[in-house]
C-alpha positions, 0 to 999 in steps of 0.5 A, a space after each residue: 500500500 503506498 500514498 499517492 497524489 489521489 490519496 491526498 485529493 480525497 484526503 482534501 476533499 473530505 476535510 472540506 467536506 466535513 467543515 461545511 456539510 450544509 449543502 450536501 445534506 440538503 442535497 441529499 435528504 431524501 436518500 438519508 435512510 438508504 446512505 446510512 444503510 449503504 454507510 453502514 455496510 462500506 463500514 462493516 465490509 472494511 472492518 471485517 476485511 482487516 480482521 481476516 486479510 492484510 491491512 495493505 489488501 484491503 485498504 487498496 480494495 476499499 479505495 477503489 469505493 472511497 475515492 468516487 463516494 468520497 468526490 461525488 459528496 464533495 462536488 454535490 457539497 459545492 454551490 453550482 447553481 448560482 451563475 458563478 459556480 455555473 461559470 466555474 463548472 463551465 471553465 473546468 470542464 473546457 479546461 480539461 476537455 481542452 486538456 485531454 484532447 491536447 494529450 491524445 492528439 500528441 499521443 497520436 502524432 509520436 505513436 500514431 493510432 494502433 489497435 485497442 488490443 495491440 502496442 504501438 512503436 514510436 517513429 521518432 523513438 522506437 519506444 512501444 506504448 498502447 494504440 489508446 491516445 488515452 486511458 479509458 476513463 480520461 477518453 470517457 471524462 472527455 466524451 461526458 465533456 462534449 456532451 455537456 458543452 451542447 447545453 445551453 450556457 448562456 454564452 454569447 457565442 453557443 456555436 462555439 461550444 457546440 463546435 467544441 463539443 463535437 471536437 472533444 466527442 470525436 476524439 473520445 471515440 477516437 481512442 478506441 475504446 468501445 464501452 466509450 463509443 457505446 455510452 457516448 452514442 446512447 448519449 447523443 441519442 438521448 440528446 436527439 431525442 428530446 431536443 425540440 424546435 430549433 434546438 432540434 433543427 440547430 443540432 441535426 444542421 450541426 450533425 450534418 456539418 459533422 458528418 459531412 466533414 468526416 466524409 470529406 476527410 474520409 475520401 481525402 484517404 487523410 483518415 485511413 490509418 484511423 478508420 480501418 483501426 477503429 474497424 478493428 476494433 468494432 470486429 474484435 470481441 476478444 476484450 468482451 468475450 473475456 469479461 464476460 467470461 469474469 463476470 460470470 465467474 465471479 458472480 457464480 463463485 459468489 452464490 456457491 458461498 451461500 445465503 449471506 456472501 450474496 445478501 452483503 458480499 464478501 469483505 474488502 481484501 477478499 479478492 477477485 480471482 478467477 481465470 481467463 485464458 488459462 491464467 489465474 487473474 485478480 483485478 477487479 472486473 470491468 463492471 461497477 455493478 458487479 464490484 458493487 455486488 461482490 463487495 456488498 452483496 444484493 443490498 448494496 447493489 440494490 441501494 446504488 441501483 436505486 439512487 441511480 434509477 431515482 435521478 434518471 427519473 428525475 432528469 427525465 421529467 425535466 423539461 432543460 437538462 436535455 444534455 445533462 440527461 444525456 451524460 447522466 445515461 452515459 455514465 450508467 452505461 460506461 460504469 457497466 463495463 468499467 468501474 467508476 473512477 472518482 474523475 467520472 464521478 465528479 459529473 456523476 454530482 453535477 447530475 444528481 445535483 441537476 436531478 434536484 433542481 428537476 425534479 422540484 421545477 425551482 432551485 432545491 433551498 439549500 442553505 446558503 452562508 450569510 456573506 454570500 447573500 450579502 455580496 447579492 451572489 443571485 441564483 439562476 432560474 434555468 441552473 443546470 
């Protein structure tokens, strides 16, 4: 087990966190039953995980639940719906979009673009590294961001930000990661859908554009190294195939050890072990709700299932959260095929913060310090 520069941003964010919870507990009133249920279990998972495996085991397992809770209660704890925290929130994710399209565009130009399954070798050093510009949760990070930067921000220039937007989703697909595509596509399906008016008409005119560009560029043979590596991957099942194979393994092994590891799951520390390829393996598997489930058995799955369930329906009666609609769906598809990093989960918040002001058709009343009413720091109606 060592210290890492994750550790000490959770480490921060919970001492901010805990010095000033106001805003979080509104936000988070109506779930306060089933968040002590799901507290109560994370607790008694760890506990008995440190009586029977090693400290260092079990504090690494249960880290991989700390840092997405621990991120998600520290961003729905911030006071997005004000017009100032709706202009942080817009400057951070252009930041970061902006940020990561620069990596993987500079990936793509040392290493050039393989295949997901495959090594790339430098043309300028011979060194081999992956064919993927980015990591999977950095390219799904990305993807979220292009999704949001279509919603109405009130900016002077919108078209911008759509333009930026189908910049960050299309190099998001272009590091090959295929649970992305899928999530990013049901995304802007959802996006499709329920546009109306000119917000339709200005999208389909903007797909149109897209498209038209990429079919130019296509023709041009400009993009033929990546459209025949990203029709390689759609053709290899050889990643799907193989954790299906450790999702069904490890849930089986699960009943076989009765009534109780299937109720609250197996402790933290107690591993994922299972065989792929004729090798004994131990990551964890590429599926949020099947480590939910390991770790804490049909209940805890049930009360995340629930909360994710319960903010989807409440996005989904909003008539203005289109996008944040549409990032919300992508999370809870990317998450079934890979685990939820804490990066990710900070727009987890955003949406279940969204999903309050939805639902209610007015601003939730959370309590706001008396120094920022006094400096007239007004919230907007149309927040999120």
């Amino acid at each position: 087990m060592s210290i890492t520069a994750e550790d000490m941003v959770m480490v921060s964010a919970f001492v901010a966190t805990a010095l000033n919870p106001g805003r979080l507990l509104a936000i988070t009133k109506p779930y306060r039953l089933i968040l002590v249920a799901l507290t109560l279990s994370l607790v008694g998972a760890l506990i008995a995980g440190l009586f029977r495996f090693d400290t260092g085991m079990v504090m690494n397992d249960f880290r991989a639940f700390l840092f997405p809770i621990g991120f998600t209660a520290w961003a729905l704890n911030q006071d997005w719906m004000t017009d100032a925290g709706q202009r942080a929130f817009k400057q951070w994710i252009t930041i970061t979009g902006a940020t990561l399209t620069a990596v993987a565009a500079i990936h793509i130009a040392i290493y050039g673009v393989g295949q997901p399954d495959t090594f790339v070798v430098s043309v300028l050093s011979g060194v081999s590294n992956t064919g993927r510009p980015l990591a999977s949760d950095q390219a799904m990070l990305l993807g979220l961001i292009g999704l949001l930067m279509f919603r109405a921000w009130g900016s002077s220039r919108p078209g911008r930000d759509r333009w930026v937007g189908i910049l960050f989703l299309a190099m998001s697909i272009a590091c090959q990661h295929r649970s992305v595509w899928v999530a990013v596509f049901l995304g802007i399906a959802l996006t499709s859908f329920r546009l109306r008016g000119v917000a339709r008409a200005r999208a389909l005119a903007g797909a149109f554009c897209a498209l038209l560009l990429g079919a130019i560029a296509i023709l041009s043979g400009a993009l033929n190294g990546v459209v025949s590596s990203l029709f390689a991957s759609v053709e290899n099942t050889g990643t799907l195939d193989g954790r299906l194979s450790s999702w069904t393994q490890l849930v089986e092994s699960s009943f076989a050890r009765g009534i109780w590891t299937i109720l609250l799951g197996e402790p933290f520390g107690f591993g994922y072990d299972r065989i792929e390829a004729g090798q004994i393996i131990s990551y964890a598997p590429h599926n949020w709700y099947v480590t939910v489930y390991l770790r804490l058995g049909l209940v805890g799955l049930g009360i995340f299932i629930i909360v994710m369930t319960s903010t989807f329906a409440r996005l989904a009666r909003g008539a203005e959260a289109v996008a944040v609609t549409a990032a919300f769906l992508a999370i809870a598809t990317y998450i079934s095929a890979y685990s939820l990093s804490w990066t990710v989960a900070a727009l987890l918040a955003w949406c279940i913060a969204a999903s309050t002001n939805e639902s209610s058709g007015r601003e939730p009343q959370i309590p706001m310090p008396p120094k920022r009413q006094l400096a007239g720091n007004t919230r907007s109606s149309r927040a999120f």
